[in-house]
C-alpha positions in Angstrom: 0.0 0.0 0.0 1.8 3.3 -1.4 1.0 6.4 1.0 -0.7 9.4 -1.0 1.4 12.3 -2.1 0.8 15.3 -0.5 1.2 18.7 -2.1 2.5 21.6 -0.4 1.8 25.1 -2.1 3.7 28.0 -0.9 1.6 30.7 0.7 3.0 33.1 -1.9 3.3 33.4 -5.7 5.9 32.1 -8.0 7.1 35.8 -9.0 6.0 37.2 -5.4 8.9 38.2 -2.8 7.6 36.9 1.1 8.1 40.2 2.6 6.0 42.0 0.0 3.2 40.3 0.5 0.3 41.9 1.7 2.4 45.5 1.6 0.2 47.6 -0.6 1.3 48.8 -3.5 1.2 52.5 -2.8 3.7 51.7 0.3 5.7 49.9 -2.2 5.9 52.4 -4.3 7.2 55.0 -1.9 9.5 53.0 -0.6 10.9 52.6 -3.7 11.1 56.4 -4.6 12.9 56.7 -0.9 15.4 53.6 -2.6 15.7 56.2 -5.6 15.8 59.1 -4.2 18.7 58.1 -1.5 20.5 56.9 -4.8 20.4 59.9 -6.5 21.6 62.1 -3.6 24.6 59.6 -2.7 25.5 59.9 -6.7 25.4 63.9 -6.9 27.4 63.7 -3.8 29.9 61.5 -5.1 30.5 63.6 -7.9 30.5 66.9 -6.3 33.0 65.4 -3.7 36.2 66.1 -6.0 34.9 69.8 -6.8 34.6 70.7 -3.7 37.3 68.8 -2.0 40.0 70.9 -4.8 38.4 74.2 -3.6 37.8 73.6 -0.3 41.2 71.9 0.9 42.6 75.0 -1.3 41.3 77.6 0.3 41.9 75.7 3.7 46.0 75.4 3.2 46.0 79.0 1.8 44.1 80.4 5.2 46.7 78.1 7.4 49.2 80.4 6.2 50.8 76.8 3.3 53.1 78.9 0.7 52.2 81.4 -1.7 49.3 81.4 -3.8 50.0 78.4 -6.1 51.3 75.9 -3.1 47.6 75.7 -1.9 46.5 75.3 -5.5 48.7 72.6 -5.8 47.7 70.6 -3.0 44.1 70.8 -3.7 44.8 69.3 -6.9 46.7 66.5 -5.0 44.2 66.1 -2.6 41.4 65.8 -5.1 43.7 63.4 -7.8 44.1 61.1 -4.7 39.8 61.2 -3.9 40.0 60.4 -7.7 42.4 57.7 -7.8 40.2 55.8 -4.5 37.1 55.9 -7.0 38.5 54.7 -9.9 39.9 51.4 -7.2 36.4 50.9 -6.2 35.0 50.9 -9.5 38.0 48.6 -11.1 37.2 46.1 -7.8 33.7 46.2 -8.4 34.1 45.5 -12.3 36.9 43.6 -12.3 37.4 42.0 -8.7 41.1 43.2 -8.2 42.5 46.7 -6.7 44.5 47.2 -9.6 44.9 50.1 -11.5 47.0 50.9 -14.6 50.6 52.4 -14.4 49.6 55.2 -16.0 45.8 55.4 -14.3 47.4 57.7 -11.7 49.2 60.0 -13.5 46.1 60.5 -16.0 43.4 61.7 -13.1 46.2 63.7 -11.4 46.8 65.4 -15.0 42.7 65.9 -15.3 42.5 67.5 -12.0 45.5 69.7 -12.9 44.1 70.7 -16.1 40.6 71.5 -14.6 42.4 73.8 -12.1 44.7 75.4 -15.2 41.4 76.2 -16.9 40.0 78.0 -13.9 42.9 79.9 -13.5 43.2 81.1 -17.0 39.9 81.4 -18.1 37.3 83.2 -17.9 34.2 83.5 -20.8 32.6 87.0 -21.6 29.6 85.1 -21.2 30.1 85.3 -17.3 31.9 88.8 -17.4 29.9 92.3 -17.4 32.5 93.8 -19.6 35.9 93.2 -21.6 37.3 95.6 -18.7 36.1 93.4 -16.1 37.6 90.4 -17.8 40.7 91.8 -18.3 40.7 92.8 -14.5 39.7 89.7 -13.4 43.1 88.1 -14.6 44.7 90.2 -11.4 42.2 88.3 -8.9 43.7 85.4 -6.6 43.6 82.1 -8.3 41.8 80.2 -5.8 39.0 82.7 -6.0 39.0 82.2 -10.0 39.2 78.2 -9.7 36.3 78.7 -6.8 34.2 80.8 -9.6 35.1 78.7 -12.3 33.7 75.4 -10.5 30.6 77.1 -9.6 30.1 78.2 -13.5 29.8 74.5 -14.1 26.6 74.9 -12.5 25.1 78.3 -12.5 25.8 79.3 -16.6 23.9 82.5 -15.6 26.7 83.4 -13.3 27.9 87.3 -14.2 31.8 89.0 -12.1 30.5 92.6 -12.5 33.6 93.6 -10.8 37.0 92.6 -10.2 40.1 94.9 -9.7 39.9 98.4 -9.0 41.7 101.8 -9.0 41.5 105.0 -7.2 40.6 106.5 -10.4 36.9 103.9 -10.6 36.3 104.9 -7.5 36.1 108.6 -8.8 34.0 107.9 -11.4 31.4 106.2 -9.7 31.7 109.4 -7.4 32.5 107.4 -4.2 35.0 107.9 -2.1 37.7 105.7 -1.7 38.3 102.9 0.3 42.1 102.0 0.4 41.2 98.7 2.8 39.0 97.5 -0.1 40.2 94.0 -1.3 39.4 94.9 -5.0 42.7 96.9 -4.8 46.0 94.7 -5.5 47.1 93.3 -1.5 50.8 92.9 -0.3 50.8 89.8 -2.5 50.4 91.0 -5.8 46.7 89.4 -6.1 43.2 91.1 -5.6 41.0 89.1 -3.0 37.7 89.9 -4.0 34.9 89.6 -6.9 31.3 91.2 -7.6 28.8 88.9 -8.5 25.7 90.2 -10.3 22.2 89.4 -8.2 19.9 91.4 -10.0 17.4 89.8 -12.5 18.1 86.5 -11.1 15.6 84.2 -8.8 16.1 84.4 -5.3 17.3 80.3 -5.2 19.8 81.3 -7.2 21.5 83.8 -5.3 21.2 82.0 -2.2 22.6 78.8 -3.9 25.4 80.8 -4.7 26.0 82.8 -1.2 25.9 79.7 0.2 28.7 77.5 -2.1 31.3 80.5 -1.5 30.0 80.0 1.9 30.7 76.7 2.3 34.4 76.8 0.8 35.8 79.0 3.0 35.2 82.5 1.3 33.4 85.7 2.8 30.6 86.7 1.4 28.7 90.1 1.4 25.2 91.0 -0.2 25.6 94.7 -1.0 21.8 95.9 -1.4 20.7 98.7 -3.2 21.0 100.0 -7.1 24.0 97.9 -7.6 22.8 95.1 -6.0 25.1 92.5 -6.0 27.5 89.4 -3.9 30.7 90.6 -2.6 33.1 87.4 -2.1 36.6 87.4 -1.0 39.5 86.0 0.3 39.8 85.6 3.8 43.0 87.0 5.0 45.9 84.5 6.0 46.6 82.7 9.4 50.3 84.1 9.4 
């Protein structure tokens, strides 16, 4: 005498997962915009990381009193090649299962980084100056505050330097009276330490976007109200 077979269904679906059963699909589907949304935030962070951390580490050095202008520079680059270098090990582990990299992998991110930096320095389009005197003046400003504006152009396209370096003789013709302490006038090391930034006939987001990212590298910043309304940002002085 055989014994029957007995059949055991599962309490679930081929294609159903046990914990989602019974979860309604509006709870679902908010968890999974939570999933997506967490995603997305870690992924912008992860690539504004190496922007910031060049600017930021810069301007950190320079205000700890670290060489001359271009000695900061320089290690903000290295800091930043190295935060590169660490990704592209993860990524090669996670594609390839070793912690590898090419000879040359190194050198090539440190180069990019350099050459971002070189741009910033050099560079700047009439697109984001008020004037070709402007431009021309803004070659004179310190070249941490040109990479810092140049990063945040990758962002804000609408971004406008209505001022740069100045002379006794502007201050005359916009009839006020000079201010020697101004950092728009050439300091002790050869650089000018401050910028205008144009404010009017943009939204409000965007002006406090960009208060706050000079903010947050380590720059002073100063909303001069008023007919020429517009961002002051400068240089903080040096830890000497």
């Amino acid at each position: 005498m055989t014994s029957p077979q007995i059949r055991i269904e599962p309490p679930f679906g081929p294609t159903d997962k046990p914990r989602e059963r019974g979860v309604p699909l509006s709870v679902r589907l908010r968890a999974w915009a939570v999933r997506g949304a967490a995603a997305l935030a870690i992924t912008l962070a992860l690539l504004a990381l190496p922007f910031f951390l060049l600017v930021r580490s810069a301007v950190w050095l320079h205000d700890r009193g670290v060489g001359t202008a271009w000695l900061p520079l320089a290690g903000g680059v290295l800091f930043t090649g190295l935060l590169l270098v660490g990704y592209a090990v993860v990524t090669t582990r996670m594609i390839s299962g070793t912690w590898r990299l090419p000879r040359y992998a190194k050198r090539v991110l440190l180069g990019i980084t350099a050459a971002f930096a070189l741009h910033g320095v050099l560079f700047l389009s009439a697109n984001n100056a008020k004037s070709g005197d402007v431009r021309d003046g803004y070659r004179q400003v310190h070249p941490l505050l040109r990479v810092a504006t140049a990063t945040l152009v990758l962002v804000d396209r609408e971004l406008v330097v209505t001022d740069a370096s100045r002379t006794l003789d502007d201050y005359r013709r916009m009839g006020l009276p000079p201010n020697e302490a101004s950092l728009h006038f050439g300091q002790p090391n050869g650089w000018v330490h401050a910028v205008d930034l144009r404010t009017i006939g943009r939204k409000r987001w965007q002006n406090g976007f960009m208060g706050l990212y000079f903010w947050s590298m380590g720059f002073q910043t100063m909303r001069h109200r008023g007919t020429a309304d517009h961002l002051h940002v400068s240089l903080p002085p040096r830890r000497d």
